[in-house]
C-alpha positions in Angstrom: 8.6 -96.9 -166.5 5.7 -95.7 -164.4 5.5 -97.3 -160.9 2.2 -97.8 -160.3 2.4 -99.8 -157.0 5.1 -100.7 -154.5 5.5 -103.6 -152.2 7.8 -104.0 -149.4 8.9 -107.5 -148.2 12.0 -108.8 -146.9 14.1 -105.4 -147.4 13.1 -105.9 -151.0 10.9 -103.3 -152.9 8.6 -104.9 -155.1 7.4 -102.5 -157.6 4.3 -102.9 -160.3 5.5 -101.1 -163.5 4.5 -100.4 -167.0 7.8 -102.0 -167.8 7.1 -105.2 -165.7 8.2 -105.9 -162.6 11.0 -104.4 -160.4 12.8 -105.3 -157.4 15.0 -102.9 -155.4 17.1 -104.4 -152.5 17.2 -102.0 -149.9 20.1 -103.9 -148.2 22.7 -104.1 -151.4 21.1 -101.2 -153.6 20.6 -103.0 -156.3 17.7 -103.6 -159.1 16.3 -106.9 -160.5 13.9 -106.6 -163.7 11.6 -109.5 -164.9 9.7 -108.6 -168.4 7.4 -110.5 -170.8 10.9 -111.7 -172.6 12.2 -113.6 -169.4 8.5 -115.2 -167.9 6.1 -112.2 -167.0 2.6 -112.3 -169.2 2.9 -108.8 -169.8 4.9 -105.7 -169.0 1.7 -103.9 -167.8 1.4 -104.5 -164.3 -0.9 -102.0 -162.3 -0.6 -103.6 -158.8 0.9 -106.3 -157.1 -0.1 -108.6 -153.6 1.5 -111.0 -152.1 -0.3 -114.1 -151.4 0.4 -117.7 -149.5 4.1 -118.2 -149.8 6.3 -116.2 -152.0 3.4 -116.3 -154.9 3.3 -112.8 -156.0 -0.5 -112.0 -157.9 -0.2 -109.1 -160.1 -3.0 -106.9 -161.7 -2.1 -105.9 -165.3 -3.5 -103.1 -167.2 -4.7 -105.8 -170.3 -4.7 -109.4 -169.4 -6.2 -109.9 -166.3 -4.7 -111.5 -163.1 -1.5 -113.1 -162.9 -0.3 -115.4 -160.3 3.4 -115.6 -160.6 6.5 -116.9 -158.5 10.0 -115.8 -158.2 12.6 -118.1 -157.7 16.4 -118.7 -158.0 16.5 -115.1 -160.5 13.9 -116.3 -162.8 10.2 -115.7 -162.9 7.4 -118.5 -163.4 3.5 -117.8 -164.6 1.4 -120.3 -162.6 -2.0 -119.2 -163.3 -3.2 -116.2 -165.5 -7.1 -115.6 -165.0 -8.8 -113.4 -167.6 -12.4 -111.8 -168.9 -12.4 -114.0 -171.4 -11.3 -117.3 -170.1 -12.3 -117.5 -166.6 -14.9 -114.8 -166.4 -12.6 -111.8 -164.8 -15.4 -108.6 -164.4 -12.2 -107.2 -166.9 -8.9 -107.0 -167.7 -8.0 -104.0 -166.8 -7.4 -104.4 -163.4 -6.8 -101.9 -160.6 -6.1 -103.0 -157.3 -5.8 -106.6 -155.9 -5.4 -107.3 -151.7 -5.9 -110.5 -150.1 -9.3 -111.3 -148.0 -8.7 -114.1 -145.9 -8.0 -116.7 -148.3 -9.4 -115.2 -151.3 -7.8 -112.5 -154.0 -10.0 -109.5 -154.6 -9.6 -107.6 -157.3 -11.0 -104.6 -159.0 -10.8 -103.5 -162.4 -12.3 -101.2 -165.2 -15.2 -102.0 -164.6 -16.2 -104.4 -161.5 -14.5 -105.9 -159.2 -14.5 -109.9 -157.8 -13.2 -112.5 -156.0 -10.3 -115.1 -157.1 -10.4 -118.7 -154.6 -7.8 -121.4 -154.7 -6.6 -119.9 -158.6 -10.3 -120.3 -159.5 -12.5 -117.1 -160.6 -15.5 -116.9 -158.1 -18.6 -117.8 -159.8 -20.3 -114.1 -160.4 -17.8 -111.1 -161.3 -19.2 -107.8 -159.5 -19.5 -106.3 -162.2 -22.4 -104.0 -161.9 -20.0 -101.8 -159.5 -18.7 -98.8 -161.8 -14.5 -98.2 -161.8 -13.2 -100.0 -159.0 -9.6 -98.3 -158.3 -8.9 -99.5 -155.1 -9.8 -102.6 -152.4 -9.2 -102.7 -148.8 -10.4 -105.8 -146.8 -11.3 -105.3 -143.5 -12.7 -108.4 -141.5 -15.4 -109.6 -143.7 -16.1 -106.5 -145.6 -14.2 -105.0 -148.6 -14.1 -101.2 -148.7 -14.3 -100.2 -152.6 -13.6 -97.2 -154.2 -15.5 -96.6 -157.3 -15.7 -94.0 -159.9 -18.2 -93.2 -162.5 -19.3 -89.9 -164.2 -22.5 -90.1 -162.9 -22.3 -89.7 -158.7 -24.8 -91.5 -158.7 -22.6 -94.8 -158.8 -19.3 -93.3 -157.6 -18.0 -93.1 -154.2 -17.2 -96.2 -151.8 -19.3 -99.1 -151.6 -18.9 -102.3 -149.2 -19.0 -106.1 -150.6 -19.7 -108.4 -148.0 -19.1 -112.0 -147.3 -22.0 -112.8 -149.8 -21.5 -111.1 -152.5 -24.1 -108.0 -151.7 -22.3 -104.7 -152.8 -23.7 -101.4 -150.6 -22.7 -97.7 -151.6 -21.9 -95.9 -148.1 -24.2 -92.7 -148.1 -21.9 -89.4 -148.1 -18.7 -90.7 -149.4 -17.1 -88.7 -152.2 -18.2 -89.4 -155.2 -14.5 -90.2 -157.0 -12.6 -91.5 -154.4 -9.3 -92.8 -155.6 -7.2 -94.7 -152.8 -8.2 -96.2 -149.5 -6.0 -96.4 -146.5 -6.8 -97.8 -142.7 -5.5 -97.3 -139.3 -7.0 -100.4 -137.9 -10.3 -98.6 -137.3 -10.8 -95.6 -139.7 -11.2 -95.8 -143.3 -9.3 -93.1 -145.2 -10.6 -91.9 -149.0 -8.4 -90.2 -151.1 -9.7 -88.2 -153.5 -8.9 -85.3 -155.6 -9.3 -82.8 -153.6 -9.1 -83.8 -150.2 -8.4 -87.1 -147.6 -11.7 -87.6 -145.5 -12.3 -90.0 -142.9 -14.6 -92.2 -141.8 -15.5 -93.7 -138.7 
């Protein structure tokens, strides 16, 4: 199935697929699958964090958020957080990273926060696309996409919740990346950089 994110931890790949979730030992060579007939919510996994422990949260192309744990060869839901249940901005979800000790997500559309399992109070939802997140300090760098450029390009959510577009970005950025000080923004045609 398509990968659509890859995780590496403990000489183990971790790999977000449309065919659920797989795991490559670099060490032995070997695979490991988990699928919605042996635990996962869904086969459609879009992206994958780590967060405290060995809890794994994964973004899924139709459900929401997942928080799941792996142990002794089997797979266990512990939480599943959704549009409908728990307020998700959607459950189409794009990227999730870990700020500090909240989840971030975001999704088709908006983005938000996820605290101790719990869905922050207010999904972000009046960002456009949000395809990829990427926490630095107490900002989150967002990529959005729209068809109008108006609302497209990267935009910053701080600590309170205010969302800010950064003036010149592209307007379809796709992927974020950081050296420790830059901010990198894929886009379509080109990776720019920003100071």
């Amino acid at each position: 199935s398509m990968i659509n994110e890859i995780v590496l931890r403990d000489q183990t790949l971790y790999m977000a697929t449309f065919g659920g979730l797989l795991l490559y030992d670099t060490a032995t060579g070997t695979f490991e699958q988990y699928r919605n007939d042996n635990g996962l919510p869904t086969n459609s996994l879009t992206c994958l964090v780590f967060g405290s422990g060995n809890d794994i949260y994964t973004g899924t192309a139709d459900i929401g958020v997942a928080k799941i744990r792996l142990q002794n060869g089997s797979v266990t839901l512990i939480r599943a957080l959704s549009e409908q249940i728990d307020g998700l901005a959607s459950n189409t979800i794009n990227a999730v990273a870990v700020w500090g000790d909240q989840i971030v997500y975001g999704g088709t559309p908006g983005a938000g926060t996820i605290r101790n399992d719990v869905h922050e109070d207010t999904p972000l939802s009046e960002v456009a696309d949000v395809v990829d997140v990427l926490p630095m300090g107490d900002q989150v760098f967002m990529a959005t996409v729209d068809d109008t450029a108006s609302v497209g390009g990267v935009a910053i959510l701080d600590k309170v919740g205010n969302i800010t577009k950064v003036p010149g970005t592209p307007s379809e950025p796709y992927v974020l990346g950081t050296d420790g000080t830059n901010v990198w923004v894929g886009t379509n045609t080109g990776i720019m950089r920003y100071d």
